[in-house]
Structures are given as structure tokens and as C-alpha cells.
C-alpha positions, 0 to 999 in steps of 0.5 A: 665236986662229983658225988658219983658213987666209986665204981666197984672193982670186976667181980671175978667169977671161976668157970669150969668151962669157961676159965676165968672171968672178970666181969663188973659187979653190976652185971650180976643177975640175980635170981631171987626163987632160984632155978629149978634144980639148983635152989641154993644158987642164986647169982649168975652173970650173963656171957655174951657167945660169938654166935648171934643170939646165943650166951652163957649164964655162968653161976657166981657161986658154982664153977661147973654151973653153965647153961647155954641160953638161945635167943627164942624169937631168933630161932624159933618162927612164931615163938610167942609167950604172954607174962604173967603179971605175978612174974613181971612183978617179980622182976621189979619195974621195967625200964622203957626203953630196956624190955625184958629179955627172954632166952631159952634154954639150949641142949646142942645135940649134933654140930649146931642143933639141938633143942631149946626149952620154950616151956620154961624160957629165963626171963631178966630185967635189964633194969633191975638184973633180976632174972626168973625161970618162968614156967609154963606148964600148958606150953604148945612148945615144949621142953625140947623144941628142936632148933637149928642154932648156928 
């Protein structure tokens, strides 16, 4: 006899730009400080994109709330940040084999460039879903790095 817990049915999330989707419930981050600007809104799903490196973080709670998030590492040369361990610990315990996962935000601008903000890249715990904006007020790199993302 299996005491596996039963699976929980797809969350249904409403996208203004993205339509309507159904995703497992178990993919729903959470971002327990809120994002800056929008403190009442604190679960998000991640959407993967058809562009490597980029994805969609769609408000559970907002339909017209979408940010397009970039890979900084893949788009960026010599991008690197240090986490605070304050931030690290927020996140709850990271799984060995799952590190966190760091993205930036992305503005398009013209085709596929635009700018990315490495001063305040989204970091989630693949573990815990657990997701923060994390702030780096003396970052060299800026709030609107130029970045070619296609």
C-alpha cells in the first residue's frame, strides 16, 4: 500500500499576456518580502520562453503582472555576484544538486535588445520555490545594462 500523498491538480493562472495557463501547483514560487513596487503580490510561476535563457515570471495573483527575466550569465560577460548569506538564508536550505537560480530582469527595447537589471537580479530556490529580488545597491552593473538577447 503506497502513502504517496495524491497529486494536486494544475493550478490555473489567468495571463493578460500570456492566456491562460495550467501549471502544477508545485511550481508556484513564492516570494515571502514581496517585490519591490508590488508588496501585496507574492506568488509567481515561472514560464519557460522559446528563447534559451529567457522566461516569464506571471503573477498568481495579478493577470496583467509579467516580467520577462534573462539569464544574466548567459548574457552578460563576466557577470558575477556574491549573495548575502541574510538573502541565502531567506531562500531556506539549498539542495546540492539544484543551486539557486539567478535572472535578471529584462526591458526589450528594439528586436531582441534591451537591458537587463543585474542590480537587482530575482533569485529562486529550486528546493524550496522560494523566490527574492535581492538588491545590490553599489552594483557596478546597473539597473539598465544594455544586453543583446536573442
Amino acid at each position: 500500500m503506497s502513502t504517496a500523498a495524491p497529486a494536486l491538480p494544475p493550478l490555473v493562472v489567468e495571463s493578460t499576456l500570456l492566456g491562460r495557463l495550467e501549471v502544477p501547483a508545485t511550481r508556484v514560487l513564492t516570494f515571502t518580502a514581496g517585490l519591490p513596487g508590488f508588496d501585496g503580490l507574492r506568488r509567481f510561476v515561472l514560464v519557460a520562453t522559446q528563447g534559451e535563457g529567457l522566461h516569464w515570471l506571471q503573477s498568481v495573483e495579478d493577470a496583467s503582472l509579467s516580467f520577462l527575466l534573462a539569464d544574466p550569465f548567459r548574457f552578460v560577460e563576466g557577470y558575477t555576484i556574491e549573495l548575502p548569506a541574510a538573502d541565502l538564508a531567506a531562500l531556506g536550505p539549498v539542495a546540492d544538486a539544484e543551486p539557486p537560480l539567478v535572472l535578471a530582469v529584462a526591458v526589450i527595447e528594439r528586436g531582441m535588445t534591451g537591458t537587463l537589471n543585474l542590480q537587482g537580479p530575482i533569485v529562486i530556490n529550486p528546493a524550496t520555490r522560494r523566490a527574492r529580488q535581492v538588491i545590490f545597491p553599489e552594483s557596478p552593473w546597473g539597473m539598465a545594462y544594455p544586453a543583446v538577447l536573442g
